[in-house]
KOLSETOR-472312 format. One record per residue (C-alpha): residue number from 1; residue in one letter; chain; x, y, z. Coordinates in nm, 3 decimals. Layout:
! residues N
{NUM,"a","A",{X,Y,Z}} ...
//
This chain:
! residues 121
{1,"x","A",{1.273,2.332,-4.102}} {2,"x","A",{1.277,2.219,-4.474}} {3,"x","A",{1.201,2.432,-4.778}} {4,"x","A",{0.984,2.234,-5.029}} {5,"x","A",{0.903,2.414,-5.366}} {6,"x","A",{0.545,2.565,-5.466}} {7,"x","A",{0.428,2.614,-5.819}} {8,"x","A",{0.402,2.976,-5.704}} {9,"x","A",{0.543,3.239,-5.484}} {10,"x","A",{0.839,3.144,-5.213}} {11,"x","A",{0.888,2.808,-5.108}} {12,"x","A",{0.714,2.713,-4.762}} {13,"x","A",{0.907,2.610,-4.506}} {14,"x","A",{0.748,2.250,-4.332}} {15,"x","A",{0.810,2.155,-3.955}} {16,"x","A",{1.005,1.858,-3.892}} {17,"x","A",{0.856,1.518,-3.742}} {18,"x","A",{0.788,1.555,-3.347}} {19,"x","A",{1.035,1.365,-3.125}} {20,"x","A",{0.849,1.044,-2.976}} {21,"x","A",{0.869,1.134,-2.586}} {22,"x","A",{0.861,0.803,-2.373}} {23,"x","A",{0.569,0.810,-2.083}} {24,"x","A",{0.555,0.574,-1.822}} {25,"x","A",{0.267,0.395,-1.951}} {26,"x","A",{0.455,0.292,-2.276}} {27,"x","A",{0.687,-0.006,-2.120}} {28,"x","A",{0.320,-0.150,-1.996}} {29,"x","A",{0.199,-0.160,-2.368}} {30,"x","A",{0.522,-0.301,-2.515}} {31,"x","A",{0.553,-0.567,-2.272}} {32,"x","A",{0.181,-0.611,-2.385}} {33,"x","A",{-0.003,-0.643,-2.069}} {34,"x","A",{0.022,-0.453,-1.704}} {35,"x","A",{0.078,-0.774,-1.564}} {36,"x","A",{0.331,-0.818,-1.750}} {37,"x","A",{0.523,-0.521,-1.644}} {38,"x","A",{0.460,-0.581,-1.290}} {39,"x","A",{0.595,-0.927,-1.312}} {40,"x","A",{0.901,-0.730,-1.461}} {41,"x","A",{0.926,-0.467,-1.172}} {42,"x","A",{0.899,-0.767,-0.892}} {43,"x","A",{1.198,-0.971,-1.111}} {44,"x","A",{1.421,-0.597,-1.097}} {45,"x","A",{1.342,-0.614,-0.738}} {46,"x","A",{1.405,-0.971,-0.620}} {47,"x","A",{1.460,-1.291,-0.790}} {48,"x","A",{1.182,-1.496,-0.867}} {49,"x","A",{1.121,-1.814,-1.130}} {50,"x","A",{0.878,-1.878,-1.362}} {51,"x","A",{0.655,-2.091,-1.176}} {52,"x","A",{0.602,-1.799,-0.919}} {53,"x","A",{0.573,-1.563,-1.194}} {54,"x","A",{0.254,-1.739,-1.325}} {55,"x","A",{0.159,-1.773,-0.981}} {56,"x","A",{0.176,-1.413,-0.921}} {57,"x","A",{-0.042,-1.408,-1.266}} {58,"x","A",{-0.293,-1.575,-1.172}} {59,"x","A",{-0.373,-1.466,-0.873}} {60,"x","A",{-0.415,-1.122,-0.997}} {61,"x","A",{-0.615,-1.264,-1.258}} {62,"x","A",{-0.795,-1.427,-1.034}} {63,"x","A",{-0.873,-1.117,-0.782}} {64,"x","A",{-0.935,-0.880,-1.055}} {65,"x","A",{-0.974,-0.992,-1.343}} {66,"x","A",{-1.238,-0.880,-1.591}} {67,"x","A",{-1.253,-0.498,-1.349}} {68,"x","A",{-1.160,-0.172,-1.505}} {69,"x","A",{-0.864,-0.053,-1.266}} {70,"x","A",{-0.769,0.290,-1.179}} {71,"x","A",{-0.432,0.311,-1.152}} {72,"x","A",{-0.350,0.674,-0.980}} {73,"x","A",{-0.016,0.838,-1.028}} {74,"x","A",{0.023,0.848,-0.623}} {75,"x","A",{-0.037,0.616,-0.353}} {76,"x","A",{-0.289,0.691,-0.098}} {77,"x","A",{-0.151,0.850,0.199}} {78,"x","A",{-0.264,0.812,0.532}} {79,"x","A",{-0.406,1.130,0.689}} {80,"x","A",{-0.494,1.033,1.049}} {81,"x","A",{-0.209,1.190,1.206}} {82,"x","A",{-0.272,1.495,1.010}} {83,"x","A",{-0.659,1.511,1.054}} {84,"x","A",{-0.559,1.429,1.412}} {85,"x","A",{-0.337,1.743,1.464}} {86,"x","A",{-0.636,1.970,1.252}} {87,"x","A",{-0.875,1.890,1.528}} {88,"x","A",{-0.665,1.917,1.829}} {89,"x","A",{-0.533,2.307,1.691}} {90,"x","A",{-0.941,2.352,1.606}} {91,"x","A",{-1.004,2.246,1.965}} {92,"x","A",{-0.784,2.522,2.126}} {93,"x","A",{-0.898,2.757,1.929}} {94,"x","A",{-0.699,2.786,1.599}} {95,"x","A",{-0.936,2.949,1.329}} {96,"x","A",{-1.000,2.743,1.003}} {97,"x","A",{-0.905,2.958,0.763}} {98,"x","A",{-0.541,2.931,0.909}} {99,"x","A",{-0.557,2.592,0.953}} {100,"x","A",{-0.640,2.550,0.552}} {101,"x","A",{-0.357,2.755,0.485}} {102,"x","A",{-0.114,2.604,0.707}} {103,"x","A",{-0.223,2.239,0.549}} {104,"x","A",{-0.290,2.339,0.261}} {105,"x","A",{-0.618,2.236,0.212}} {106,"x","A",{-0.946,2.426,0.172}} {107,"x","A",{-1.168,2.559,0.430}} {108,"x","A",{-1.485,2.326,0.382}} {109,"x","A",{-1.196,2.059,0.392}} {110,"x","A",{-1.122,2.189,0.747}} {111,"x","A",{-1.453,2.181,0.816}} {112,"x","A",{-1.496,1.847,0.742}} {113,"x","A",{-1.221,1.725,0.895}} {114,"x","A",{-1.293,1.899,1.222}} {115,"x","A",{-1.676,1.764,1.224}} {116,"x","A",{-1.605,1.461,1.145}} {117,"x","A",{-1.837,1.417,0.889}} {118,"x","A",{-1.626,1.284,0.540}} {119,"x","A",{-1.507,0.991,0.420}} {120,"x","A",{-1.135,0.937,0.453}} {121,"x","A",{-0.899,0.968,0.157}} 
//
């Protein structure tokens, strides 16, 4: 911290300027567009040309273009083979509360899975 100087008393000490800390979001907004930076992941991953760049544009133009998009920070797993195993310990007589535990879920989860009456992740 810096002293500056006050007309009166002792001088006050100011906090210095916050470091800028990069998220992963901010190489989508340089770039300028999200297409953009997944055009640029796909070229780190294999090489492609220009025309199949724009090709690769415009088709997700094309599919969703115009639609608010909700990106989430995970990809969607697949929990058949879980909800599978949760109904066959429910079915010889494992309680639910242990079963939440052990899966880490909650109990009206459990119950849901075990009914069969939710929608899927």
């Amino acid at each position: 911290m810096t002293d500056t100087p006050r007309k009166r008393g002792r001088p006050r000490k100011i906090a210095p300027e916050p470091e800028i800390i990069r998220t992963r979001t901010d190489s989508a907004e340089e770039s300028g567009s999200l297409i953009d930076d997944i055009i640029g992941i796909v070229r780190d991953m294999i090489p492609i040309t220009d025309d199949h760049a724009r090709k690769i544009e415009r088709e997700i133009r094309f599919r969703h273009g115009g639609q608010r998009l909700y990106l989430g920070t995970h990809a969607r797993d697949d929990h058949s083979d879980r909800d599978r195993r949760i109904r066959a310990a429910y079915q010889s007589g494992e309680r639910v509360q242990y079963l939440a535990r052990a899966y880490g879920l909650t109990a009206a989860r459990v119950y849901q899975i075990v009914s069969g009456h939710y929608k899927a992740d």
